[in-house]
C-alpha positions in Angstrom: 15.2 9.9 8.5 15.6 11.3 11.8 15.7 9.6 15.1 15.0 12.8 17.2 12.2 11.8 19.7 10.6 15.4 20.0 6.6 15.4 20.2 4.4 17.4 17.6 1.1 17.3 17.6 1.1 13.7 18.9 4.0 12.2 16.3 7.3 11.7 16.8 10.1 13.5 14.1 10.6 10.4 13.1 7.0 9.4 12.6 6.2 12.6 10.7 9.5 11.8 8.1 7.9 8.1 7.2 4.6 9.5 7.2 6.2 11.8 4.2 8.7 9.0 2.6 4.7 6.9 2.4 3.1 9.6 0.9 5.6 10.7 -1.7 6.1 7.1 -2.5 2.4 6.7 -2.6 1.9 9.9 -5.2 5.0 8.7 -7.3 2.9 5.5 -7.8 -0.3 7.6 -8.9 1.4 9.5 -10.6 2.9 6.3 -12.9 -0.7 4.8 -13.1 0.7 1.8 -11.6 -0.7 2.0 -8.0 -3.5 -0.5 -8.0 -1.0 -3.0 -9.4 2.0 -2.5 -7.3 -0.5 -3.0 -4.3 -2.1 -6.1 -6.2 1.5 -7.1 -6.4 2.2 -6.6 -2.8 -1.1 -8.5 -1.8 -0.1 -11.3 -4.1 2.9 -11.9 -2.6 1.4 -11.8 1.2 -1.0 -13.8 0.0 1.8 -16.3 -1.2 3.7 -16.8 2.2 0.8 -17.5 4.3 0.7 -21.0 5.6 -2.6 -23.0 3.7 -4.3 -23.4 6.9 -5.5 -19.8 7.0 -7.5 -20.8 3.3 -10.3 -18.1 4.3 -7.3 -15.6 4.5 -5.9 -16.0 1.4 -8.9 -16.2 -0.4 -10.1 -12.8 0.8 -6.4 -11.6 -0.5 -6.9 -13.2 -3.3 -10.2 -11.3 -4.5 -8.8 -8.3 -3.2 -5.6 -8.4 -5.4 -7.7 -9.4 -8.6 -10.2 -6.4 -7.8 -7.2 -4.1 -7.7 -6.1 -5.6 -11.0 -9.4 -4.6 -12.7 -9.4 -1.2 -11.3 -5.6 -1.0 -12.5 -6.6 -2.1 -16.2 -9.7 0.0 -15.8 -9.3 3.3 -13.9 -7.6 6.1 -13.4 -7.3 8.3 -10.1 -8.2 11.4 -10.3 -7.6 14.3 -7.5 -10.2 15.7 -5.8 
C-alpha cells in the first residue's frame, strides 16, 4: 500500500490501492461461492458485540445475516 498523497481523479494513491485490495478480496470471495456467508459471518459477529440496548439494531442484523445465509445456500452470482 502506498502512502503517497498525490490526487487522481478525486482519490488519494492510497485510496485507489484499498479500493483494489476490496475488490480483489471481494472477487476471490465470489469466486469461492462463499461471499454471502463470509458477509453473514461478518454481520453475525457485529451483531454480537453490540450492547443489548440497541435490540432494534441487532435484530435488523440479525435478519440481514440469515437472509444472506439463504441466498448463500441458494444462489449463485453470476456476472453481468
Amino acid at each position: 500500500m502506498t502512502d503517497t498523497r498525490l490526487v487522481a481523479s478525486g482519490l488519494c494513491l492510497r485510496d485507489i490501492d484499498e479500493e483494489r485490495e476490496r475488490i480483489d478480496n471481494l472477487l476471490n470471495h465470489i469466486e469461492a461461492d462463499d461471499y454471502f456467508g463470509s458477509l453473514a459471518t461478518i454481520i453475525d459477529l457485529i451483531r454480537q458485540e453490540m450492547k443489548k440496548t440497541n435490540q432494534e439494531l441487532r435484530e435488523t442484523l440479525h435478519n440481514l445475516k440469515d437472509d444472506l445465509l439463504y441466498l448463500q445456500e441458494r444462489y449463485k452470482i453470476v456476472k453481468k
